[in-house]
C-alpha positions as CSV (number, residue, x, y, z in Angstrom):
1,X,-19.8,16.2,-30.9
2,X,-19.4,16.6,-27.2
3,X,-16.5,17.1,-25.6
4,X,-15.5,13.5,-24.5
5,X,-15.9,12.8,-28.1
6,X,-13.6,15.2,-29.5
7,X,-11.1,14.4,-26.5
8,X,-11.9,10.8,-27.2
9,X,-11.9,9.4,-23.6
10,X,-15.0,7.8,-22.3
11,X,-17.4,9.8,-20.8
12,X,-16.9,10.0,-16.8
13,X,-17.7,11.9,-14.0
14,X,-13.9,12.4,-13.0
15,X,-11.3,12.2,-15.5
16,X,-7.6,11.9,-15.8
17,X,-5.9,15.5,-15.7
18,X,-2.2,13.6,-17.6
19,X,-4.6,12.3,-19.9
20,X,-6.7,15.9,-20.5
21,X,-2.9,17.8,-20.5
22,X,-1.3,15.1,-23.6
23,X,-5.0,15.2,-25.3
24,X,-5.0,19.2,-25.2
25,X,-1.4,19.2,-26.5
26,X,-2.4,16.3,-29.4
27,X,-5.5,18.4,-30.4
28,X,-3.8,22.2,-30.3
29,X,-1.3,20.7,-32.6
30,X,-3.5,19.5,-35.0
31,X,-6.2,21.7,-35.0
32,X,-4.8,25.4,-34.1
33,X,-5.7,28.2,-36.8
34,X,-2.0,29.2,-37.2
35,X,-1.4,26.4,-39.1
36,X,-4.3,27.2,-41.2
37,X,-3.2,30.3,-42.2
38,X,-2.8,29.2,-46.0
39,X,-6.3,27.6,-46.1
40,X,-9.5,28.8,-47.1
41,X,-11.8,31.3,-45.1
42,X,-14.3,28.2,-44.3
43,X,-11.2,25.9,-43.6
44,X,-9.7,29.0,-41.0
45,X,-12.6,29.7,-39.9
46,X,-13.7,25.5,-38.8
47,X,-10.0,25.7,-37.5
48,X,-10.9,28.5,-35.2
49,X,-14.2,27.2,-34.3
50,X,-12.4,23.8,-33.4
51,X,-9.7,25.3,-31.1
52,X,-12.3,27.1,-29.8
53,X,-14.2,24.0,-28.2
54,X,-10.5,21.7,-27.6
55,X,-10.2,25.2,-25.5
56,X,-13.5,25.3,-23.7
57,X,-13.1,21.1,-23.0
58,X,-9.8,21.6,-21.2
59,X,-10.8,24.4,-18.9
60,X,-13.6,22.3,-18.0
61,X,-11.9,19.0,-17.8
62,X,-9.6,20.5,-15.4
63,X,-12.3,21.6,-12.9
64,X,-13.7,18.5,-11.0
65,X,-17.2,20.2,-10.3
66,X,-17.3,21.5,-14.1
67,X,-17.2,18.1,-15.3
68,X,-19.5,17.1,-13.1
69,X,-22.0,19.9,-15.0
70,X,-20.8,19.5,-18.0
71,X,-22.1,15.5,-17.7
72,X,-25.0,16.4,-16.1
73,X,-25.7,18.3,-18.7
74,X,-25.2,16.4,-21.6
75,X,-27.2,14.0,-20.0
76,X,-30.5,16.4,-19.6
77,X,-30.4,16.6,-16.1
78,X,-29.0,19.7,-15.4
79,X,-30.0,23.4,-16.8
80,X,-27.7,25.9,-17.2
81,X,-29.5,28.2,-14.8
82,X,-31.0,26.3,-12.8
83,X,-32.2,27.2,-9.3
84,X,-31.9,23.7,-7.3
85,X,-33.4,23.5,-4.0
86,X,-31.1,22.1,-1.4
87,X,-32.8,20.0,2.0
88,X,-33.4,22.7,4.8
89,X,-31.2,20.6,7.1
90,X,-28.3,21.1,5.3
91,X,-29.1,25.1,4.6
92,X,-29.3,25.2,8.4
93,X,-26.0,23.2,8.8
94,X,-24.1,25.9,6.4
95,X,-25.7,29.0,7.9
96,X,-24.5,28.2,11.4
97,X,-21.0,27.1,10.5
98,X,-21.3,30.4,8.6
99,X,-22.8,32.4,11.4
100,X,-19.7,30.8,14.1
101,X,-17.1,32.2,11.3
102,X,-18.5,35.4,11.1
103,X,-18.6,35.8,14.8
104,X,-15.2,34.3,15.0
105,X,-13.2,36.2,12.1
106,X,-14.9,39.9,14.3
107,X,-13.7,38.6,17.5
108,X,-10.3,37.6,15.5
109,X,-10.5,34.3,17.4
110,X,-7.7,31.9,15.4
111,X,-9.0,29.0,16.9
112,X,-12.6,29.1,16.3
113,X,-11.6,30.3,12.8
114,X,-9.5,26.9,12.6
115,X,-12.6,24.6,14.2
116,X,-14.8,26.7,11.3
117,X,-12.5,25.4,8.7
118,X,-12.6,22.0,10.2
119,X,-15.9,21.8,10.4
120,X,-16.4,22.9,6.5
121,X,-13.9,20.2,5.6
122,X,-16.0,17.9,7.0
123,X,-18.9,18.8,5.2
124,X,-17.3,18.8,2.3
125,X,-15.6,15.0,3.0
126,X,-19.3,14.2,4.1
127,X,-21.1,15.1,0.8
128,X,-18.3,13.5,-0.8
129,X,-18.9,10.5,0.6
130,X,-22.6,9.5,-0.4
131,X,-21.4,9.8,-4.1
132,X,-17.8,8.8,-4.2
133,X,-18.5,5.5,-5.3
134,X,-21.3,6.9,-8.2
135,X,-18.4,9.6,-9.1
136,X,-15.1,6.7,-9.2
137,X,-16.9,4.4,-10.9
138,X,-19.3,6.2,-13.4
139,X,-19.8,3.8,-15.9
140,X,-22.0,5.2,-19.4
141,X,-25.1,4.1,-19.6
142,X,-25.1,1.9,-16.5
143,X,-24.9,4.0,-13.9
144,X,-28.4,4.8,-13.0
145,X,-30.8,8.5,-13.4
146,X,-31.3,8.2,-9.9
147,X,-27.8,7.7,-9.2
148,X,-26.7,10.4,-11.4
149,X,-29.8,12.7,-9.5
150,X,-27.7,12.4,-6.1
151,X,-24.5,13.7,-8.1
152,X,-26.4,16.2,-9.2
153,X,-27.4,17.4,-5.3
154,X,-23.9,16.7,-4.1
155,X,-22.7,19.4,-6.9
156,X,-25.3,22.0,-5.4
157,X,-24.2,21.5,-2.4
158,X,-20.7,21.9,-2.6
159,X,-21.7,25.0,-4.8
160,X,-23.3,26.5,-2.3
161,X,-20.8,25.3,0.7
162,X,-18.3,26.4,-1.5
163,X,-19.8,30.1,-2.2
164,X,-21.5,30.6,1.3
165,X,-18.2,29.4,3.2
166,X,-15.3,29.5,1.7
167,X,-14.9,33.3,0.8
168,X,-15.5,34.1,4.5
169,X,-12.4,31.5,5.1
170,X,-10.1,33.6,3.5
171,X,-10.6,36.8,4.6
């Protein structure tokens, strides 16, 4: 059972958080191992197991780029550890926005740290942008490999926007 099943929503690249919270709340009610306490070591021991995954679903339903994986995933296009090359154009792009902050945080210039942050927003909105429509209407089984493929570059690069950029930002 994967983790849209046991949640029981369709499966979707972006997915109601009100909907994830009352589901949580539903399934911890139901399935939590204090109130198997009286049951048998198997039956305390599938209670644990299940709280375990209604556990693991929510923290990853509440992270936008963890569902993302998590989908990818389930549908064999993603490997855990993968090592996903990215186009050199947008390496380049992030390593000078990168190499401006650097210089700008050491000169503590405010407003080239501000036209850094800009300038990674837009990036971000950018990337966005060529999937939006893949991620806000992901429909099961219709929406195509291919289309699921440029999800699947559009999470590596925020990944690495994200961890390249953004820990410079707040410092």
């Amino acid at each position: 059972m994967n983790y849209f099943e046991l949640y029981d929503i369709p499966i979707s690249l972006k997915v109601d958080a009100n909907i994830i919270k009352q589901k949580f709340y539903a399934l911890s009610r139901k399935c939590h191992p204090d109130f198997f306490g009286n049951e048998t070591d198997d039956e305390q021991a599938e209670a644990l197991e299940k709280s375990s995954h209604i556990n693991k679903a929510f923290k990853i339903f509440n992270s936008f780029d963890e569902t993302i994986k998590y989908l990818l995933q389930l549908k064999g296009l993603m490997q855990e550890d993968e090592k996903y090359n990215l186009p050199s154009n947008f390496l380049m792009e992030v390593m000078e926005i990168n190499e401006q902050l650097q210089e700008a945080k050491m000169e503590n210039d405010e407003e080239k740290i501000a036209s850094c942050k800009l300038q990674v927003a837009s990036l971000n909105k950018e990337i966005y942008e060529s999937v939006k429509e893949i991620v806000e209407y992901y429909q099961d089984d219709i929406t195509s490999e291919k289309e699921l493929l440029q999800v699947k570059e559009y999470y590596y690069k925020k990944k690495y926007l994200d961890r390249i950029v953004s820990p410079s930002l707040n410092h």
